[in-house]
C-alpha positions as CSV (number, residue, x, y, z in Angstrom):
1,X,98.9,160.9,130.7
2,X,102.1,159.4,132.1
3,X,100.9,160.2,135.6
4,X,97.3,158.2,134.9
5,X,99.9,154.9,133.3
6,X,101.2,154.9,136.3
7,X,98.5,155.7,138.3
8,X,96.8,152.6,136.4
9,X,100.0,149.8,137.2
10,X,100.4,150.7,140.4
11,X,97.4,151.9,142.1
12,X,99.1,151.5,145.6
13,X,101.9,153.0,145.6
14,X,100.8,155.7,143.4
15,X,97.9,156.9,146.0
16,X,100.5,157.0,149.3
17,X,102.9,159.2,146.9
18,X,99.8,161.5,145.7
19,X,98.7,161.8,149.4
20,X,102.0,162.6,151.0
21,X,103.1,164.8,147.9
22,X,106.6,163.0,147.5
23,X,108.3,160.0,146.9
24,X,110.1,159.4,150.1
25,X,107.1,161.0,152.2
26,X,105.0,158.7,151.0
27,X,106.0,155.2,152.1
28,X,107.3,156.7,155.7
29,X,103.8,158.1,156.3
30,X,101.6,155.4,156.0
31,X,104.6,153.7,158.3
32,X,103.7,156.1,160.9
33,X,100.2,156.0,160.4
34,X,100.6,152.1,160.8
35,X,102.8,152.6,164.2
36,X,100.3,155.2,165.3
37,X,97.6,153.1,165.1
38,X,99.5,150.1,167.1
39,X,100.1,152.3,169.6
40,X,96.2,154.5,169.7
41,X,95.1,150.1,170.3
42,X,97.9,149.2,173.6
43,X,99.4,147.1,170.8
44,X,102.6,148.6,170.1
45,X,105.7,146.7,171.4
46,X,108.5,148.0,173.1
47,X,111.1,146.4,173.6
48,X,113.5,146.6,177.1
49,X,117.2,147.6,176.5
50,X,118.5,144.3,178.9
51,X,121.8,143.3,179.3
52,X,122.3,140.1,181.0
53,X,125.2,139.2,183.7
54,X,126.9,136.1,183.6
55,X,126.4,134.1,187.3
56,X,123.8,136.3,188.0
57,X,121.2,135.3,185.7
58,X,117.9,136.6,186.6
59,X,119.6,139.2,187.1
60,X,120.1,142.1,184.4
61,X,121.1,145.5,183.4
62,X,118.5,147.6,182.2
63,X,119.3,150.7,180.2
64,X,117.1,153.7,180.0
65,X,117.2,157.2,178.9
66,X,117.7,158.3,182.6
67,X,120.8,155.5,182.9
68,X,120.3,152.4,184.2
69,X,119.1,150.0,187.0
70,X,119.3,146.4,188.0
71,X,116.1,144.5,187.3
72,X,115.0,140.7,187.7
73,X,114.0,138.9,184.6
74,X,111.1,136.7,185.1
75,X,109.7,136.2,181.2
76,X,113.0,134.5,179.7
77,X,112.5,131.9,177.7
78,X,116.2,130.1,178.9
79,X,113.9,128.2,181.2
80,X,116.7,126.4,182.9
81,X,119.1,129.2,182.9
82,X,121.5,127.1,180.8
83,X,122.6,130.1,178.6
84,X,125.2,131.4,181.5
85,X,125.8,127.7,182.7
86,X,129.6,127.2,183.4
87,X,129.8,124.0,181.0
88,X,127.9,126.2,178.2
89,X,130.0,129.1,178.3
90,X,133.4,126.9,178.4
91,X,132.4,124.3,175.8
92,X,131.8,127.9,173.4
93,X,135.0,129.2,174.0
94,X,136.9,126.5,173.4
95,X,135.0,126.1,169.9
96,X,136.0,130.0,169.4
97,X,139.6,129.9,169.9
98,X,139.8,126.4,167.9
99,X,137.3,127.1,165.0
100,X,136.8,130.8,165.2
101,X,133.4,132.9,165.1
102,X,131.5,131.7,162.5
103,X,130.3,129.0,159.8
104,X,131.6,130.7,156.9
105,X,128.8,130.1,154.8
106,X,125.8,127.5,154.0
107,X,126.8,124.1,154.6
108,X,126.3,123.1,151.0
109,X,129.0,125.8,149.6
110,X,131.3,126.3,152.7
111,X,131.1,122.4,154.4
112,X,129.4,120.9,157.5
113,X,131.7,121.7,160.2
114,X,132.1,118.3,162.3
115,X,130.5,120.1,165.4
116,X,127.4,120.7,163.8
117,X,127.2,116.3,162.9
118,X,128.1,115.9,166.8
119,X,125.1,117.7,167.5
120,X,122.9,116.4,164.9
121,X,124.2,113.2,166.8
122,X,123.5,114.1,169.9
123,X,119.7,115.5,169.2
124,X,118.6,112.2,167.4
125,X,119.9,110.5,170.5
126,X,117.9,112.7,173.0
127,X,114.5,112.0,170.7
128,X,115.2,108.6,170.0
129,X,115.5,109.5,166.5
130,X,117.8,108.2,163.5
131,X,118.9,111.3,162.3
132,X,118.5,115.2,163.1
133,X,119.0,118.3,160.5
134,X,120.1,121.8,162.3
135,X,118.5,125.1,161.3
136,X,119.5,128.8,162.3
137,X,116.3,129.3,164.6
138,X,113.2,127.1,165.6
139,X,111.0,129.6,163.5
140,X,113.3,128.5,160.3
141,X,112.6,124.7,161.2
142,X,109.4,125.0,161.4
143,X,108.6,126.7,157.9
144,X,111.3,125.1,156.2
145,X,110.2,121.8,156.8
146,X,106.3,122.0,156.7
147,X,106.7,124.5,153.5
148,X,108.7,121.5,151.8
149,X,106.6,118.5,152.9
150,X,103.4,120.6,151.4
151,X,104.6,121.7,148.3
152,X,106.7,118.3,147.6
153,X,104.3,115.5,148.7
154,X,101.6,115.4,145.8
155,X,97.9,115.9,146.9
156,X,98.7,116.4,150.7
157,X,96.3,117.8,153.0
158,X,97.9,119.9,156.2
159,X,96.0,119.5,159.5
160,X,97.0,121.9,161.8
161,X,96.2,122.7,165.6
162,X,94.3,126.0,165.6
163,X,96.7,127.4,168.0
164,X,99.7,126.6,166.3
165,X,102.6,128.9,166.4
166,X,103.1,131.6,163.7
167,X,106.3,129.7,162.2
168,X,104.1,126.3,161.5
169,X,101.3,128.4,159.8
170,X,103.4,130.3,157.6
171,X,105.3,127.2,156.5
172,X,101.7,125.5,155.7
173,X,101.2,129.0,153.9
174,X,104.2,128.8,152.1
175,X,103.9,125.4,151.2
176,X,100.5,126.2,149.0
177,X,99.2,122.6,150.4
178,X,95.7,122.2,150.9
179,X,95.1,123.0,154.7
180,X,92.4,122.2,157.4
181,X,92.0,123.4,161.0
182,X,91.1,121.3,164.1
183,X,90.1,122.7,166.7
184,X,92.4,123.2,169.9
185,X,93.5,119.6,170.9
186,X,90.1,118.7,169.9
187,X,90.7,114.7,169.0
188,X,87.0,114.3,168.0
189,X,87.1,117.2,165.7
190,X,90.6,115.8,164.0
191,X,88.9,112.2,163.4
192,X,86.1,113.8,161.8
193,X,88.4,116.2,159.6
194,X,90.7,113.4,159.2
195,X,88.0,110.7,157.6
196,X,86.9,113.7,154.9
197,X,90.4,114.0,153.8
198,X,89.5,110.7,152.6
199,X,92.7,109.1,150.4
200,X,94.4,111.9,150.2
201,X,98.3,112.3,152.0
202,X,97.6,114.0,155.1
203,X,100.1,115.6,157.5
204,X,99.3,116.2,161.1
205,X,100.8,119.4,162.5
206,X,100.8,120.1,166.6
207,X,102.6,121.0,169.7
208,X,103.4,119.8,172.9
209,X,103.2,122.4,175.0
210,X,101.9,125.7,174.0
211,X,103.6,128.6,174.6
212,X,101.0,131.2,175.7
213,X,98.4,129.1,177.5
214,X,100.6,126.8,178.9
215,X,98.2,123.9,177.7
216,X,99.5,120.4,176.9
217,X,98.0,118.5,173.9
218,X,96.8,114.7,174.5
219,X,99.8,113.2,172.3
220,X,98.6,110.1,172.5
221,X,94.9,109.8,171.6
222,X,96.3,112.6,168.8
223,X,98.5,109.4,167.7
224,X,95.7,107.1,167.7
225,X,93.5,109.1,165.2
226,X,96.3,110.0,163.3
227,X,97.3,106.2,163.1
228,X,94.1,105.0,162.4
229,X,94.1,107.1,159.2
230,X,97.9,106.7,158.1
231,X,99.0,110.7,158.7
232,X,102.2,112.1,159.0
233,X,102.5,113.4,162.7
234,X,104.8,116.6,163.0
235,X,105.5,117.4,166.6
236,X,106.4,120.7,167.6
237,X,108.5,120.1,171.2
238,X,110.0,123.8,171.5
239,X,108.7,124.8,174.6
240,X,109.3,121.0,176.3
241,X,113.0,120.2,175.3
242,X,115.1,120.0,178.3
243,X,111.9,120.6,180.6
244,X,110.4,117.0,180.6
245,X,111.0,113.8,180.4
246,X,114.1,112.0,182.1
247,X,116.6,113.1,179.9
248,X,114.9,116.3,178.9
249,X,113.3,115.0,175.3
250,X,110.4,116.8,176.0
251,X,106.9,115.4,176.6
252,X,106.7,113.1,173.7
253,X,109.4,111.3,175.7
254,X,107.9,112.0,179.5
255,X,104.9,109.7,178.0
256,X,106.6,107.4,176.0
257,X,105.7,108.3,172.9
258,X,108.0,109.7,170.9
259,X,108.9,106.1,168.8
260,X,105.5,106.8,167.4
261,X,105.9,110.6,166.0
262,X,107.5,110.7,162.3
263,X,109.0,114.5,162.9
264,X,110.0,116.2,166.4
265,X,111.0,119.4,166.2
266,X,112.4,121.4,168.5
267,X,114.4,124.4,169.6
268,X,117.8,125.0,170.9
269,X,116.4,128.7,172.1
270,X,114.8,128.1,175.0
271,X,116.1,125.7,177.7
272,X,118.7,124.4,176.1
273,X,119.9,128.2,176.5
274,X,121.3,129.0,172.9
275,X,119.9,129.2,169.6
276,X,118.7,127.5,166.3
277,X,116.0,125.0,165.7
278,X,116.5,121.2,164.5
279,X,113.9,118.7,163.4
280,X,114.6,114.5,163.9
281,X,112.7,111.6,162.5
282,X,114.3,109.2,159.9
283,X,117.3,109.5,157.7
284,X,115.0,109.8,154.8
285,X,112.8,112.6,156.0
286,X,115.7,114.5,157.3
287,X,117.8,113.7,153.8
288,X,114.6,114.7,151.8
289,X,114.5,118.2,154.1
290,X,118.3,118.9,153.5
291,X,118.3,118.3,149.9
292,X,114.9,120.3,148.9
293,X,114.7,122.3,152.1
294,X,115.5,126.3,150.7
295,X,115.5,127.4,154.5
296,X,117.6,125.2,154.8
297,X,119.8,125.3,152.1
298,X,120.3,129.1,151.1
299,X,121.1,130.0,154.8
300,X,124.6,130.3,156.8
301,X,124.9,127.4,158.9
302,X,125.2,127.8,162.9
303,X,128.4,129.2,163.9
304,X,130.7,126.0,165.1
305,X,130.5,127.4,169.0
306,X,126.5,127.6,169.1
307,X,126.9,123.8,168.3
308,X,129.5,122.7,170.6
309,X,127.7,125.2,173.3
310,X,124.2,123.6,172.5
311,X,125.9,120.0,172.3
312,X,126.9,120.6,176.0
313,X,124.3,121.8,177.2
314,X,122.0,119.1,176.1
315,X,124.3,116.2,177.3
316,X,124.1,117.5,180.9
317,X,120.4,117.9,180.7
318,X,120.4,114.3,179.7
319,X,121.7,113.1,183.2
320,X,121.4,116.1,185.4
321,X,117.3,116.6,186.8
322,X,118.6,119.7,189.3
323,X,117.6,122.4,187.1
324,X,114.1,121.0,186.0
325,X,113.9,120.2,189.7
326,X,114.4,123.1,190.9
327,X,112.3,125.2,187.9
328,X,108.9,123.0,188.7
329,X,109.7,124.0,193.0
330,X,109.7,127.9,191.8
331,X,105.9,127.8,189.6
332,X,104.2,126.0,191.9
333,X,105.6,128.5,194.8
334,X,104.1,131.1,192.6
335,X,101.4,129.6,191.8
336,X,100.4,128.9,195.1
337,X,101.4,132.3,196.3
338,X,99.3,133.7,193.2
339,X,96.2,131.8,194.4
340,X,96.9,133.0,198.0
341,X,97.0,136.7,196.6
342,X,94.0,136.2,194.8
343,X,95.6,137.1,191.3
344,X,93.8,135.2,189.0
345,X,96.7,132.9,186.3
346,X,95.8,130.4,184.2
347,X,96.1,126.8,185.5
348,X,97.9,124.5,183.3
349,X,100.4,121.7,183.9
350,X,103.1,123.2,182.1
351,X,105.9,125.9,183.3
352,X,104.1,128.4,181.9
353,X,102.3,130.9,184.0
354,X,99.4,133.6,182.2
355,X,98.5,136.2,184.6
356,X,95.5,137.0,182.6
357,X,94.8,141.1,182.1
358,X,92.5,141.3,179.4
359,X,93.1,144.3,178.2
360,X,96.3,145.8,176.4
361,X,96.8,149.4,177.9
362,X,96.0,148.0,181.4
363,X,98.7,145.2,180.7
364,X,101.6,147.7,179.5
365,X,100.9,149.8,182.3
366,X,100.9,147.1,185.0
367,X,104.7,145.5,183.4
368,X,105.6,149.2,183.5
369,X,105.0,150.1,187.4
370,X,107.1,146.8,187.9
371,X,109.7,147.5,186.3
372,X,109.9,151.0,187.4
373,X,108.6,150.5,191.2
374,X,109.9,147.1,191.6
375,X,112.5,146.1,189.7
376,X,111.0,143.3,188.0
377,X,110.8,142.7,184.3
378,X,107.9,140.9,182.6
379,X,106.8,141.5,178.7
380,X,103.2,142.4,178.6
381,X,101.6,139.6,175.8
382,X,99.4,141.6,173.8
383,X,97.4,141.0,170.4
384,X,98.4,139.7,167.9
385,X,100.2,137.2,170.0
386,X,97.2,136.6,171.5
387,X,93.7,137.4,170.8
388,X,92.3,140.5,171.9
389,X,90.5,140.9,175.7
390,X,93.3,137.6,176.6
391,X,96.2,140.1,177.6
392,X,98.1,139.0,179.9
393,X,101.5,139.3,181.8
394,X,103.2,135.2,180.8
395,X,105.7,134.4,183.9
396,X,108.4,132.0,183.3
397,X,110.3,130.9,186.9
398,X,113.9,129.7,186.7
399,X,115.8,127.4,188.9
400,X,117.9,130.0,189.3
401,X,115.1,132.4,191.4
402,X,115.1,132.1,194.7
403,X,112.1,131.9,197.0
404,X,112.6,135.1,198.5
405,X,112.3,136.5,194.5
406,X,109.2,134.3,194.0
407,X,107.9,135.9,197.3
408,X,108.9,139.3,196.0
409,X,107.3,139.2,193.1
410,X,103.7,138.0,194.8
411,X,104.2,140.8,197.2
412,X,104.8,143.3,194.1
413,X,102.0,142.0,192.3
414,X,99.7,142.1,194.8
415,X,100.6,145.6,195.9
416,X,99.4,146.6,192.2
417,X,96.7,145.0,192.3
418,X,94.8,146.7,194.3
419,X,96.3,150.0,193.0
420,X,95.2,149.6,189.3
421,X,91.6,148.0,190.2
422,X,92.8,145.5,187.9
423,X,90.9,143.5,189.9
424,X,87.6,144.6,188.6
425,X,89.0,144.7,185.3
426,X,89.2,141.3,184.9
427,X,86.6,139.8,187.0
């Protein structure tokens, strides 16, 4: 009787502890069964034991069973290389002798350190914003701030970009708001989507550049619609800040835009070479965030050092163009060099260069001979980062590789090529 009670609550859990015949089996075997099944697909990640050097950067230290090996990095998201910058590195550890290694808490019970307002300072500045609210990561930005405009703003409709990143739809899911899809920077199908929404509140959700196809959205005719119907635009700039536009705001600001966007948000991850996320747009919006934001409020602030590191580094991308320069010189030597090759990549206008594989066993197993022939480390994209039969190998030049790695690389990927037949597999 007791066994058919529980049986009866929980169904679940009491069928994986029947099936594996005890309590602790039962949970770790449908864990395995799970992993198994990842793995049976060419879905399974692994992830490369990398140690990066400072002044060497793309250079690393890779760490295997059988030791370890030098390898070149070539799918780092520190686009400029401004994580082992010599400004970056001193400005964080002079904030770690004077203010030690961490926050010491959320800033509501411990205090905002001053370094984290200088940054908030300097990030409005950069997007032309009047205020800016930090967050411990880009991904916590995202779903803290559209998870509180949805389940604060009464009656609001969420629009969001069918490729939007996993951190914008989970904040949409969180938020319990009413949502609508538009197809891929489709501006007809977000008018027509729009105009049903009728009077309701309506929130447009996008990004800039996105991160897997490389694609750029049409900001402004997105504007336009959005305008003509009153939304809220929400910009998602992670992939662009520091990488265009004069002073590095990111494309919003290349075009001349970003005056007309309510929310930018962005990441201090990527090129700006650190970490944690921010959003800017008015005081109010960024007060309302801070004040009913749980993301926001329930988690330990920033260390003092990340800001003062991330404050740095976005000050000289504000006057300095070398390293976005140099980065744009380096993808279209590859690209040309791919083309030349006869590698098929996907053209975009972004930094962003998808060697496309389209399939996931064929993808691990191309990343693996070049990083165990070659020397050169790429992360094989597989589902569910992207949808199945687009697999690909996403290449990310630096300022900091030279032409003779760019040539390197072509020469190594052309070499496999031919070995794998890849060639007919994706024709």
């Amino acid at each position: 009787m007791e066994l058919c009670i529980i049986c009866l609550i929980y169904p679940t859990r009491y069928k994986l502890q029947y099936e594996a015949g005890n309590f602790l089996m039962s949970f770790d075997s449908f864990f395995k069964n799970q992993i198994e099944r990842l793995k049976s697909e060419g879905n399974y990640r692994y992830f490369a034991d990398l140690e990066r050097q400072v002044d060497k950067f793309p250079l690393a230290t890779n760490h295997f069973d059988g030791g370890k090996r030098e390898v070149k990095v070539w799918c780092s998201n520190d686009y400029l290389g401004m994580g082992q910058h010599p400004k970056v590195i001193s400005a964080m550890q002079e904030a770690v002798g004077r203010c030690g290694a961490g926050a010491g808490g959320t800033r509501n019970i411990s205090g905002t350190n001053h370094d984290h307002l200088l940054l908030e300072s300097e990030i409005a500045d950069l997007h032309g914003k009047e205020a800016a609210l930090l967050f411990t990561s880009g991904y916590v930005s995202n779903w803290t701030t559209l998870s509180t405009l949805g389940s604060k703003i009464p009656e609001v409709v969420i629009l969001s970009d069918a490729n939007n990143h996993a951190s914008m739809i989970e904040g949409i899911k969180q938020s319990r708001a009413d949502k609508v899809i538009w197809k891929h920077n489709d501006v007809l199908d977000l008018d027509r989507k729009l105009a049903a929404c009728g009077d309701r509140p309506k929130i447009v959700a996008f990004e800039s550049v996105y991160s897997m196809d490389g694609d750029i959205a049409p900001i402004s005719e997105i504007l336009e619609v959005c305008e003509k119907y009153g939304a809220l635009t929400y910009l998602d700039e992670v992939h662009a800040v520091g990488m265009y536009g004069q002073r590095g705001g990111g494309i919003s600001e290349r075009e001349g835009l970003a005056h007309r966007i309510d929310i930018i948000e962005g990441t201090l991850g990527k090129a700006v070479g650190c970490v944690g996320g921010y959003i800017t747009g008015s005081e109010e919006v960024c007060d309302f965030i801070r004040s009913f934001g749980s993301g926001f409020i329930f988690t330990t602030a920033l260390p003092p050092s990340i800001a003062v590191a991330a404050r740095s580094s976005i000050a000289h991308l504000k006057v300095s163009n070398t390293e976005r320069l140099g980065q744009r010189a380096q993808v279209a030597r590859l690209r040309a060099g791919l083309d030349q090759a006869g590698i098929p990549h996907m053209h975009n206008d972004s930094h962003i260069v998808p060697v496309m594989i389209k399939d996931p066993v064929k993808t691990k197993m191309l990343a693996d001979y070049l990083m165990d022939q070659f020397g050169i480390y790429v992360q094989p994209i597989n589902y569910p980062t992207v949808p199945k039969g687009t697999e690909r190998l996403r290449f990310t030049p630096s300022p900091l590789h030279t032409n003779a790695d760019v040539d390197y690389l072509i020469s190594a990927m052309s070499n496999l090529w031919g070995q794998c037949a890849l060639s007919r597999a994706v024709a």
